[in-house]
C-alpha positions in Angstrom: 16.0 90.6 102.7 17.6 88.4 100.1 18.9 85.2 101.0 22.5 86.5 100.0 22.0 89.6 101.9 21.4 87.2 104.6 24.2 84.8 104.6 26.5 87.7 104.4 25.5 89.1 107.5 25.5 85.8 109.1 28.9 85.3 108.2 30.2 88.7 109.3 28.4 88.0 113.1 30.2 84.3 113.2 33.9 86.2 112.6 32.6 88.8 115.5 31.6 86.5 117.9 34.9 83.9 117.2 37.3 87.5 117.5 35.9 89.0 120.5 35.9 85.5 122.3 39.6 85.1 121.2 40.6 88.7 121.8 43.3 87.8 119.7 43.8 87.4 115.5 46.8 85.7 115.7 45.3 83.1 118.2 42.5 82.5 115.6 44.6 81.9 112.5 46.9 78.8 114.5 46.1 75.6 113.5 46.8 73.7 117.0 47.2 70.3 115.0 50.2 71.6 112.8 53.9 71.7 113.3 56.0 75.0 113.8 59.1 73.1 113.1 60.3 70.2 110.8 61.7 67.6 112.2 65.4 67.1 111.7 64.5 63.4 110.5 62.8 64.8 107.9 65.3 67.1 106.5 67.7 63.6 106.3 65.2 62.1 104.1 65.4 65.0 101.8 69.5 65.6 101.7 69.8 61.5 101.6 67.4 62.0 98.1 71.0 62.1 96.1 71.4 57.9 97.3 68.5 57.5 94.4 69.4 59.9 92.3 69.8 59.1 88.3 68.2 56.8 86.2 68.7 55.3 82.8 68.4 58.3 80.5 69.8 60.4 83.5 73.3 60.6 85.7 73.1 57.2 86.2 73.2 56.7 82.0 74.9 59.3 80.7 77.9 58.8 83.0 78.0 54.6 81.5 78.2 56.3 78.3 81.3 58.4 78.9 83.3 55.8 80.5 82.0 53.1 77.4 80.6 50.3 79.1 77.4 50.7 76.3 76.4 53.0 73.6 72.9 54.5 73.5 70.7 54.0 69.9 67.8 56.3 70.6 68.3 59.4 70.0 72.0 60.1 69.8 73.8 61.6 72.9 77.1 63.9 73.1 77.9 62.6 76.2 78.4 59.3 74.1 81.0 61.1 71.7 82.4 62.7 74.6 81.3 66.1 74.2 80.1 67.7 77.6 79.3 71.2 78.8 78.1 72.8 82.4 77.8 71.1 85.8 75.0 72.6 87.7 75.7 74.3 91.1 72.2 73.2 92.2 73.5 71.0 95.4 74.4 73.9 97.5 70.5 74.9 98.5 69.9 71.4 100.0 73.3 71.7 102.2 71.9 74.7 103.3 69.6 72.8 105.3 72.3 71.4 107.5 72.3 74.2 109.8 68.2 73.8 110.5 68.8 70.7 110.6 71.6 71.2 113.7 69.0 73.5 115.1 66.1 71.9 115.7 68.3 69.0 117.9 68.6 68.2 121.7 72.0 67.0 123.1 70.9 64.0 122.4 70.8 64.0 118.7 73.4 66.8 117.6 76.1 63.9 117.3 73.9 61.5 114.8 73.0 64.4 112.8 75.8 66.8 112.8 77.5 63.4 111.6 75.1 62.7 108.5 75.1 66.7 108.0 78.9 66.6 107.3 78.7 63.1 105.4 76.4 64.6 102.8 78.4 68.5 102.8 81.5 66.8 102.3 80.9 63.8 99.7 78.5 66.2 97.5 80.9 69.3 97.7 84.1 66.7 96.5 81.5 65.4 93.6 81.5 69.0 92.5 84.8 69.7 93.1 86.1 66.7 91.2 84.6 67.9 88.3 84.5 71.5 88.1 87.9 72.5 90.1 87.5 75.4 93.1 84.0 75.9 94.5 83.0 77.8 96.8 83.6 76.1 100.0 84.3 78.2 103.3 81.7 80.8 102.6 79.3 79.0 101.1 76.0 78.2 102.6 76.3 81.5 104.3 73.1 83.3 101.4 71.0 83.8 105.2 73.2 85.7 106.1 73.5 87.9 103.3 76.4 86.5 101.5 75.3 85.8 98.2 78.2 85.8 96.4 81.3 83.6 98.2 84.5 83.6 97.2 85.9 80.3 95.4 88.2 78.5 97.5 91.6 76.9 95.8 90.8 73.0 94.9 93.5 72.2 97.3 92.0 74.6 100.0 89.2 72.6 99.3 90.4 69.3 99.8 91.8 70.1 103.2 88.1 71.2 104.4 86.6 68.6 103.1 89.4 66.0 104.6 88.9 67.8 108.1 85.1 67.8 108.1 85.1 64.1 107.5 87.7 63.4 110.1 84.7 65.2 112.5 81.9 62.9 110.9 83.2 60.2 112.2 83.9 61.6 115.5 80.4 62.9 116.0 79.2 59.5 115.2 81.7 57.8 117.2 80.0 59.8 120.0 76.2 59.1 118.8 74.3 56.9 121.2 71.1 56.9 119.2 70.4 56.3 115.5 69.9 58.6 112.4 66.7 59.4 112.2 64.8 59.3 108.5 67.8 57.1 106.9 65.9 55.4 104.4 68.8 53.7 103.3 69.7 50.4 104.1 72.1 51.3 106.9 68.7 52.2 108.4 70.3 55.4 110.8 73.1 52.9 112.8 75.6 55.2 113.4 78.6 52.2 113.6 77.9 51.7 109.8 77.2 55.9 109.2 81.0 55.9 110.6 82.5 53.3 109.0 80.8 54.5 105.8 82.3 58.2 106.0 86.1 56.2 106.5 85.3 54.8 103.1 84.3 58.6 101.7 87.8 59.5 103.0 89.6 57.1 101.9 88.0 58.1 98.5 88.9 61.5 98.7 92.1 60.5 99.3 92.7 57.9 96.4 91.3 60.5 94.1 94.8 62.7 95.3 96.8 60.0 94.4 98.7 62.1 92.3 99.3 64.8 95.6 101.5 62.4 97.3 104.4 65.0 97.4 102.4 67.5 98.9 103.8 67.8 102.4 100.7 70.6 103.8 98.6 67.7 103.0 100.4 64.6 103.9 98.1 62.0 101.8 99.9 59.2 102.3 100.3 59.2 106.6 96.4 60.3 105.6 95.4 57.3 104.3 96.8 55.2 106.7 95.4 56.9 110.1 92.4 56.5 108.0 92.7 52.8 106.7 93.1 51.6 110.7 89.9 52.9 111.8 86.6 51.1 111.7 85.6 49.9 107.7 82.8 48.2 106.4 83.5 44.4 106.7 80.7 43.3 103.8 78.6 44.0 101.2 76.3 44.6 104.0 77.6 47.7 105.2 77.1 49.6 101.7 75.4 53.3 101.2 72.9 51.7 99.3 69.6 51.5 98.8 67.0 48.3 98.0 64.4 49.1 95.6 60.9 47.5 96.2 57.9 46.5 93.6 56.6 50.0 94.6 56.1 53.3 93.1 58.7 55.9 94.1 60.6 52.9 95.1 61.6 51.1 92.2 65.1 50.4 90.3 66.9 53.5 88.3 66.3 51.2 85.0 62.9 50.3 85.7 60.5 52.2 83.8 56.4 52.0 83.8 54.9 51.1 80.6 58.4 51.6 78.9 61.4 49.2 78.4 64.2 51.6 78.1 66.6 48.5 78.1 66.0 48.0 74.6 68.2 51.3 73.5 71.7 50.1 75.2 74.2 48.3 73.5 77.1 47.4 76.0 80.7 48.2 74.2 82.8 45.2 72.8 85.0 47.0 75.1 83.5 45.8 78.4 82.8 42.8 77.3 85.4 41.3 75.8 87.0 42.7 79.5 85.4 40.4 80.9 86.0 37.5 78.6 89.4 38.1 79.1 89.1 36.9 83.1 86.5 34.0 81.6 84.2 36.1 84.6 80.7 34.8 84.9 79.5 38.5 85.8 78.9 39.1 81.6 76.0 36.1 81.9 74.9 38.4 84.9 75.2 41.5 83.2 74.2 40.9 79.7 71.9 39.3 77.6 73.0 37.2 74.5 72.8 38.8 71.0 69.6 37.9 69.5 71.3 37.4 65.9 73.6 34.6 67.8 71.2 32.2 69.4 68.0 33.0 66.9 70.3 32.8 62.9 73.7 31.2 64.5 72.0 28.8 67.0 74.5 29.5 70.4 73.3 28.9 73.6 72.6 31.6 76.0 75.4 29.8 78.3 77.9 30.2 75.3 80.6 33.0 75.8 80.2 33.6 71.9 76.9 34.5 71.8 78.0 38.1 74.0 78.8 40.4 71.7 79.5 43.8 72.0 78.9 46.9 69.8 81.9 49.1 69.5 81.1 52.7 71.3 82.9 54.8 68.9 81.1 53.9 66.1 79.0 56.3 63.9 75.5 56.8 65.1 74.2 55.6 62.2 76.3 52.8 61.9 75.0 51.8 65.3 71.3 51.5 65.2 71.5 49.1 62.2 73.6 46.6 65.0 70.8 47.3 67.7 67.9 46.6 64.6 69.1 43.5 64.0 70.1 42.1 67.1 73.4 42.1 66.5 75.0 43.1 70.7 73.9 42.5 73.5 72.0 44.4 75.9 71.7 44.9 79.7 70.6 41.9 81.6 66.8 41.5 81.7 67.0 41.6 85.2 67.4 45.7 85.3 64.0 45.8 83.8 62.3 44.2 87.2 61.1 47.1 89.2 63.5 45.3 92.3 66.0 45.0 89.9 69.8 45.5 92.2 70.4 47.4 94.9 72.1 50.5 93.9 75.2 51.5 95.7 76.8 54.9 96.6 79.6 53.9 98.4 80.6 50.2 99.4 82.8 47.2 100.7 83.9 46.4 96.8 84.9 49.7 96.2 86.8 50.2 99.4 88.8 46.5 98.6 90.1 47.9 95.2 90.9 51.6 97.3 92.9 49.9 99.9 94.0 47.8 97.2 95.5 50.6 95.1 96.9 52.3 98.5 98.7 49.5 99.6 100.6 49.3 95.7 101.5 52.7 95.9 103.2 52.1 99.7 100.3 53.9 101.9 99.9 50.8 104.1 102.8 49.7 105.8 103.1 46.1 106.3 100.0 45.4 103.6 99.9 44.3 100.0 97.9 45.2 97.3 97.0 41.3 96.6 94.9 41.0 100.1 92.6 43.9 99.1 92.3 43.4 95.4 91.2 39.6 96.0 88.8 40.6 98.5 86.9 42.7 95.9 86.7 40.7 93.4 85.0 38.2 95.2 83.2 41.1 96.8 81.8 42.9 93.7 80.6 38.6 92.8 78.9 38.2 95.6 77.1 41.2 95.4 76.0 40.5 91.9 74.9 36.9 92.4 73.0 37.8 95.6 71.3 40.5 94.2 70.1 38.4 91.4 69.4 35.5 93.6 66.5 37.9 95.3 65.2 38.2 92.1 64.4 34.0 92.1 65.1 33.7 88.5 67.6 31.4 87.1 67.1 33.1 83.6 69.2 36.3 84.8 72.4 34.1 84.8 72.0 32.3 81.8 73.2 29.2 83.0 76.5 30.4 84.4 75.9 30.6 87.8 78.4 32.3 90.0 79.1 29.7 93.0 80.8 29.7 95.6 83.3 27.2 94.4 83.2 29.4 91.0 83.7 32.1 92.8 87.1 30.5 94.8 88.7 29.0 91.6 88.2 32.4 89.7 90.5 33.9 92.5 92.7 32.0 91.3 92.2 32.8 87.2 96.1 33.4 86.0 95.0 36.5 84.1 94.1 38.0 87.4 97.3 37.8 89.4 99.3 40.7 90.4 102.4 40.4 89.5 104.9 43.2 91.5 104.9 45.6 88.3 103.5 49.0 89.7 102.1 49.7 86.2 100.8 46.2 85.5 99.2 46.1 88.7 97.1 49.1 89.0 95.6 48.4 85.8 94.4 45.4 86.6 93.0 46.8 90.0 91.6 49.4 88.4 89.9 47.1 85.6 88.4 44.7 88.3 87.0 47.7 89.8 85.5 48.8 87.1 84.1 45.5 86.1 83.0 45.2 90.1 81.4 49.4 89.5 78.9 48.6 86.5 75.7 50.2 87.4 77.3 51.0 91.2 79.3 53.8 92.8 78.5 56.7 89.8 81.7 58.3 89.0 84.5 56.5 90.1 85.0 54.9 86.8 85.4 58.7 85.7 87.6 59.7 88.2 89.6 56.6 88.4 90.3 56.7 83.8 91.3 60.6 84.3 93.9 60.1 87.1 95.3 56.5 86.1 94.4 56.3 82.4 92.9 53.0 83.2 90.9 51.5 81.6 92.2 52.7 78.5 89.0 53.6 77.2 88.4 53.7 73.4 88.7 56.9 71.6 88.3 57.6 67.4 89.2 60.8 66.6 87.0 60.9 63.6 83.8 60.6 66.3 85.5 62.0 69.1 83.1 65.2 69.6 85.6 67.0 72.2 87.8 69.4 71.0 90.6 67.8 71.1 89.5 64.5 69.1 92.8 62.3 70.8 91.4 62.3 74.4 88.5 62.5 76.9 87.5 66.0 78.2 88.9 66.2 81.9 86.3 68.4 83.8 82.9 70.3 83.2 82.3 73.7 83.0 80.9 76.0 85.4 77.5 76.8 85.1 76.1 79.8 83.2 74.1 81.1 86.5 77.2 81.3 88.3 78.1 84.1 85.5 75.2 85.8 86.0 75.4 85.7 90.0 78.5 85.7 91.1 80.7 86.7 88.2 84.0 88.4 89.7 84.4 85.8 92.1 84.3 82.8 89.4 86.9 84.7 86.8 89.0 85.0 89.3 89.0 81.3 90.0 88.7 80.6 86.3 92.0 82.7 85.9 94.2 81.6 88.2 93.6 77.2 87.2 93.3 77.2 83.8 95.2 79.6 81.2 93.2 78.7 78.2 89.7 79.7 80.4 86.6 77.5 81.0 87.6 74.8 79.0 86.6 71.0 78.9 90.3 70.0 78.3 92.3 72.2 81.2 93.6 70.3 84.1 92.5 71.0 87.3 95.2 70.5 90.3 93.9 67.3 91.6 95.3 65.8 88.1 98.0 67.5 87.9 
């Protein structure tokens, strides 16, 4: 007999003997060290992933180049001329997960994670909705069930889901006695921040309808201020964020391995001269000094006129000769250390200027807008210096450092004071918050320029790459797959918001 003749047959007795002392197949084939379930800790991780998500040649990028704080000089981008396209329907598999998620708790842990489940639903779904118009909202997440192709809900319709599911976050975590599990965030599963954090989403939402005040079935304004007297965040502390560490997989957006993408951004004249304007010490923070100033015009890296900015509507080509020879500024070298700053989603600064910009519009009786918009200035400081500080390098401030008794006499800067003109005012909110959202809370400075028009971002019609070369497209378009799968639904919500079709320039109702 062979030796392979053997082994064959030896094999075939081994399987014989194992199945008749089993009886059973099924029995055989069960690994007794491996799970039948995931845990619901580990679907958090996953839906959390979006805290991290972008880097500098993704959302996190492309987004700083619509809204002008810098131009990009490898490779030119449309997004930098303000010509965009589709926005990708690819968040509604992960939701889908909530529901496993919900099933696989005791009574113990529904309220924690039906909380975090609704967090992540509702501030991903108003993302989407923000920039696409209706969505499907009431039947989504139903594809298990066989609907695969749910109707599009009105923008308004869903606004007053997504208000109503937030309203039960925070109830379910009101009720939680134990923590979230698999947070990886820094709010490390405490479900007093996880609630105080989803008052801030709502009180986003509802900022971001500023322009619905008159709308009676939705009632913003009494909204806002239910909402404003429950539990907020009280620091920088309490942030959706996330601290990177000199690890891989755990490292800063702009940090990249072997590569120094830092090199390719010009920040805009306009976001720095800004920030000239207020004398703020955040520009020594945020910037480096043009090489071309302190190497041929001998200024100091402490002198405001070595900051120079490149203007963001410029030519491509007329760009790259500025970036060869030094001639703006780039990001802070401080974005290239793999710790770099902690990257926020949501956050105290951001709430200030919110509550700020509610109590100027008369949402909070018995509050003014000066409280809150002081608060976050000194806020969005704080957070920038002691995120530096971490860093243990006085280079990444350039010799203006951003004390606390800085920080106190800058409160008082006369170019920062409000003065009791509604129109005057909110721009200056909204340009503090804007200065206080550089490389934090991706998209408001979006939202906040389409609703308000502040800033008032530059536009040149002769490099203006949207169709209509005087402004800045207002929403994205739906994506193509959406045609493919669920085509009748989608023309019919296409149809009834904007007359001229799919297009970059129609208004959706939020803005109108």
């Amino acid at each position: 007999m062979s030796i392979k003749k053997y082994l064959q047959l030896l094999l075939l007795a081994a399987v014989m003997f194992n199945a008749s002392c089993t009886g059973n197949f099924d029995e055989l084939n069960d690994n007794p060290n491996a799970t039948t379930q995931v845990p619901p800790s580990m679907i958090v991780t996953n839906m959390l992933s979006f805290v991290k998500q972008g880097d500098q040649r993704g959302d996190m990028g492309m987004e700083h180049l619509l809204t002008k704080y810098m131009s990009w000089v490898e490779n030119m981008k449309d997004i930098q001329y303000n010509r965009i396209g589709e926005k990708a329907f690819d968040v509604y598999p992960g939701l889908s997960n909530i529901e496993k998620m919900i099933g696989y708790t005791d009574e113990a842990s529904y309220d924690p994670y039906m909380g975090v489940g609704l967090f992540v639903k509702t501030f991903r779904l108003f993302q989407l909705s923000a920039y696409v118009g209706d969505i499907p909202y009431s039947e989504a997440l139903l594809g298990e069930t066989g609907l695969l192709a749910p109707k599009y809900d009105t923008q308004k319709e869903v606004m007053r889901q997504i208000l109503a599911e937030q309203d039960a976050a925070y109830n379910h975590f009101n009720k939680a006695t134990i923590p979230v599990g698999g947070d990886f965030t820094d709010l490390n599963g405490d479900v007093d921040k996880w609630k105080r954090v989803v008052n801030l989403a709502e009180l986003r939402v509802l900022i971001n309808l500023s322009k619905k005040e008159s709308d009676t079935d939705l009632n913003i304004k009494a909204k806002f201020a239910e909402v404003a007297s429950r539990p907020l965040l009280e620091s920088n502390d309490g942030n959706l964020k996330l601290t990177f560490k000199n690890a891989s997989g755990m490292w800063s957006p702009w940090y990249v391995q072997n590569g120094f993408y830092l090199e390719y951004q010009l920040l805009s004249d306009f976001f720095i001269d800004m920030m000239k304007k207020y004398d703020d010490y955040r520009l020594f923070y945020y910037a480096e000094p043009a090489k071309y100033e302190t190497e041929t015009n001998g200024r100091s890296e402490s002198d405001w006129e070595a900051y120079v900015g490149a203007d963001p509507t410029l030519q491509y080509a007329d760009l790259t000769p500025i970036a060869a020879e030094g001639k703006a500024s780039g990001m802070n070298l401080r974005y290239k250390d793999p710790v770099g700053e902690p990257w926020s989603r949501l956050g105290y600064t951001q709430q200030c200027f919110i509550l700020a910009e509610g109590a100027l519009r008369g949402w909070l009786p018995g509050k003014t807008a000066e409280e809150y918009y002081k608060k976050g200035i000194e806020a969005g400081m704080k957070f920038t210096r002691d995120a530096t500080a971490l860093l243990n390098n006085p280079d990444f401030y350039h010799g203006r450092e951003m004390t606390d008794t800085y920080i106190a006499d800058h409160l008082n800067h006369p170019s920062l004071q409000l003065t009791g003109n509604f129109e005057s005012d909110l721009l200056k909110i909204v340009e503090q918050k804007y200065i206080a959202s550089f490389m934090q809370f991706l998209t408001d400075q979006y939202l906040d320029y389409r609703r308000t028009g502040y800033p008032a971002l530059p536009i040149d019609p002769s490099t203006n790459m949207n169709t209509m070369t005087d402004r800045l497209p207002v929403r994205y378009l739906y994506p193509q797959k959406e045609r493919t799968t669920n085509l009748t639904n989608l023309e019919e919500a296409i149809n009834r918001q904007y007359p001229k079709g799919d297009d970059v320039n129609e208004v959706m109702w939020i803005l109108k």
